[in-house]
Every structure is written in structure tokens, then in C-alpha cells.
MARROLUM-477473 format. One record per residue: x, y, z negated of N, C-alpha, C in turn. Coordinates in steps of 0.1 Angstrom, whole numbers, padded with zeros to 4 digits, always signed. Layout:
<pts>
XYZXYZXYZ...
</pts>
This chain:
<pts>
+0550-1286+0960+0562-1286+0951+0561-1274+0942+0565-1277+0927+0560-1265+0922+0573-1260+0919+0573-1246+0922+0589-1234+0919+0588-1236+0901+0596-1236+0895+0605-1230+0880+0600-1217+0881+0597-1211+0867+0593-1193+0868+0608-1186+0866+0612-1194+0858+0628-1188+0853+0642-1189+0860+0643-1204+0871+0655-1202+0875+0652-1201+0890+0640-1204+0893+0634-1203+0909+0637-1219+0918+0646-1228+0906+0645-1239+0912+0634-1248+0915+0634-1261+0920+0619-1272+0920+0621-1274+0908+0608-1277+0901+0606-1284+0891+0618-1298+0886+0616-1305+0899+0623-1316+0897+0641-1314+0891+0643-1303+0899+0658-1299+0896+0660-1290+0889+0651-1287+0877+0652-1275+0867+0662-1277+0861+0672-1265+0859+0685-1267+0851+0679-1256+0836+0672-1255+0835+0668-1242+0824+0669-1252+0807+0661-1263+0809+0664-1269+0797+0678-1269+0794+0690-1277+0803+0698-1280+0802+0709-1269+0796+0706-1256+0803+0711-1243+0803+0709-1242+0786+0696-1240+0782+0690-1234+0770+0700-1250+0758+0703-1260+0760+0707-1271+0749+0721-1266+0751+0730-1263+0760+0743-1258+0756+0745-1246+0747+0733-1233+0744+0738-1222+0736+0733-1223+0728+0723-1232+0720+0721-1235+0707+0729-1241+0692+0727-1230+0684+0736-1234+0674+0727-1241+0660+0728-1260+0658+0721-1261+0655+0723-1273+0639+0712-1272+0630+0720-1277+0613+0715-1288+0609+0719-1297+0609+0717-1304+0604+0719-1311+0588+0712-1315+0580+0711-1312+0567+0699-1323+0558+0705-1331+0548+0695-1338+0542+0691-1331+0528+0673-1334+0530+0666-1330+0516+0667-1340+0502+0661-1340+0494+0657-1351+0485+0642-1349+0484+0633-1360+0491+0619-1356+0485+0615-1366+0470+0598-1363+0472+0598-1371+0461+0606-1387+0458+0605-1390+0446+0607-1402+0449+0623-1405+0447+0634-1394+0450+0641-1396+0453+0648-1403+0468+0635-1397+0475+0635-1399+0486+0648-1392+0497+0652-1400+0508+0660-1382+0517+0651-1385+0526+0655-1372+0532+0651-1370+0549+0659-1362+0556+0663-1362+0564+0672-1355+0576+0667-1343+0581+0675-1336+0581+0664-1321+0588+0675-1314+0597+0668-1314+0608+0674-1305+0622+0665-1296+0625+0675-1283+0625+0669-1271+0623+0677-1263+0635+0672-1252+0645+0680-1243+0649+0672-1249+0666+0663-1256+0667+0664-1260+0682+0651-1255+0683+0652-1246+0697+0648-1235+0702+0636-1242+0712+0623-1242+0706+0617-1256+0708+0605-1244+0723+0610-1232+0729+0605-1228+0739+0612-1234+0747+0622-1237+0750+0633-1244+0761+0635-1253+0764+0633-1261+0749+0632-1279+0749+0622-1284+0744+0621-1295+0747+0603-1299+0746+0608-1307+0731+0607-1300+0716+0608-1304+0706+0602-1320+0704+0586-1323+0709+0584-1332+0705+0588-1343+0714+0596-1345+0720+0599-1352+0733+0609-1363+0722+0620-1344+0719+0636-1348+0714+0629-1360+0704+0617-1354+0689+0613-1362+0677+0614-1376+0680+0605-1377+0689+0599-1396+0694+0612-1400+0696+0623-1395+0704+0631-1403+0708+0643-1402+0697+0646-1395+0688+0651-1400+0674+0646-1405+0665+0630-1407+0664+0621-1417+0658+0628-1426+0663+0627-1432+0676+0627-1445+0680+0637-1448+0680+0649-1438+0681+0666-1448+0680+0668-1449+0663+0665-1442+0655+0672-1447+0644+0655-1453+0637+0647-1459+0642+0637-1464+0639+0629-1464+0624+0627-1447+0622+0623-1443+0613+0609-1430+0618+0606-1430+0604+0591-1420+0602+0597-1409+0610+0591-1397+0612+0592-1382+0609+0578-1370+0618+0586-1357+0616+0575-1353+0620+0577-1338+0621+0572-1332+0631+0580-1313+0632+0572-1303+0626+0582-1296+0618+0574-1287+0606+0580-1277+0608+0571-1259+0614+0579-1252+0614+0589-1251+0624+0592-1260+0637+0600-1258+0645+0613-1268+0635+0611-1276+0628+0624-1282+0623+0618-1299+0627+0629-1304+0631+0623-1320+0627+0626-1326+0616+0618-1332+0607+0624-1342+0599+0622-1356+0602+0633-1361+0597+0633-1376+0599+0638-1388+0585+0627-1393+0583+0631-1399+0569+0641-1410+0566+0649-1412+0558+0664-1412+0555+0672-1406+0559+0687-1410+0552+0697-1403+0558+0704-1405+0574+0707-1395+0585+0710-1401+0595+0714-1392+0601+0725-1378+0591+0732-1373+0597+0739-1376+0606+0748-1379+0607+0760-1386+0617+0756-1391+0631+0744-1396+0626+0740-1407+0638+0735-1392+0648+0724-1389+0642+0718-1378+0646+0727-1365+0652+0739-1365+0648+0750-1354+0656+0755-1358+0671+0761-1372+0669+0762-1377+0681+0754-1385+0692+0740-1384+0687+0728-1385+0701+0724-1373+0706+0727-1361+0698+0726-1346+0702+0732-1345+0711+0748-1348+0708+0758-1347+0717+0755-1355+0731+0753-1365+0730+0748-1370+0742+0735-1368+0750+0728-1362+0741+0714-1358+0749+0718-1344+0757+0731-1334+0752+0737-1324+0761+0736-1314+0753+0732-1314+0740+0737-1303+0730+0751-1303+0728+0754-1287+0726+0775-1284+0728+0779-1292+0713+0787-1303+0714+0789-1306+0701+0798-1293+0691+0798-1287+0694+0808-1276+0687+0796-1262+0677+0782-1265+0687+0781-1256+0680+0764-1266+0670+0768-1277+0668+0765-1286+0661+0768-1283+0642+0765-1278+0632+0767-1279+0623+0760-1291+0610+0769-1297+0607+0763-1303+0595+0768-1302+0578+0759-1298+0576+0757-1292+0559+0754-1303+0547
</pts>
């Protein structure tokens, strides 16, 4: 069974992710690309604590669009602010310290 380095728990019961998605304060925000294109951009998640590309695929897959992480930001093409605030909230980010721009 393998020990956690940071909270000393098992693996299986690591609360450190969970710990680290409550104190992030994080922005959410659309671009215009070419084209007059949007894209969505979530910025501020602290991608040592949470497995950044885990969070991407599974906002790819629910609002069933492109994207891709640049820089520690994800983008995701269209608009899908709103949607994207409240799967945060449910995935266990604090909705309060949730900003959208």
C-alpha cells in the first residue's frame, strides 16, 4: 500500500487533491479567436495538486467540444462559461472563489 508524501494518508484515501480544489481562486473567461471564433478559458487551477489533464477530458467530454492546456490554462472551444462554473462546483471547487469575467 503506498503512503501519500504530503498528508501521510493511503493513496486510496488521499484528501490533498480535495484539500488543494477548495483554496483555489479560479477565472473563467471567453476569447475571440480567429474566425470570430470563442473559446472558454479557465485559468487559476493549480495544476501541481490537481491532475489538470484529467479535469480537460472530462470538460471535453461533457460539453462535447475540442480543447487543449496551454500554459497551465485550459481552453475549450465555444462559449461555456456557465456550464463550466457549475461542473467546477460539482467537481468540489469552492463556488465562491469561482470568478467569471
Amino acid at each position: 500500500m503506498e503512503i501519500c508524501n504530503k498528508c501521510g494518508l493511503p493513496q486510496d484515501i488521499c484528501i490533498c487533491e480535495d484539500l488543494a480544489k477548495e483554496g483555489q481562486k479560479i477565472y473563467i473567461s471567453t476569447n475571440t479567436r480567429r474566425f470570430k471564433k470563442l473559446t472558454t478559458v479557465i485559468d487559476g487551477i493549480d495544476n501541481k495538486n490537481v491532475n489538470i489533464k484529467e479535469l480537460a477530458q472530462k470538460l471535453k467530454t461533457k460539453f462535447a467540444c475540442g480543447g487543449t492546456i496551454k500554459d497551465g490554462r485550459i481552453e475549450l472551444q465555444g462559449d461555456h462559461k456557465e456550464g463550466v462554473r457549475s461542473l467546477l462546483i460539482s467537481y468540489g471547487f469552492s463556488k465562491d472563489l469561482i470568478e467569471i469575467k
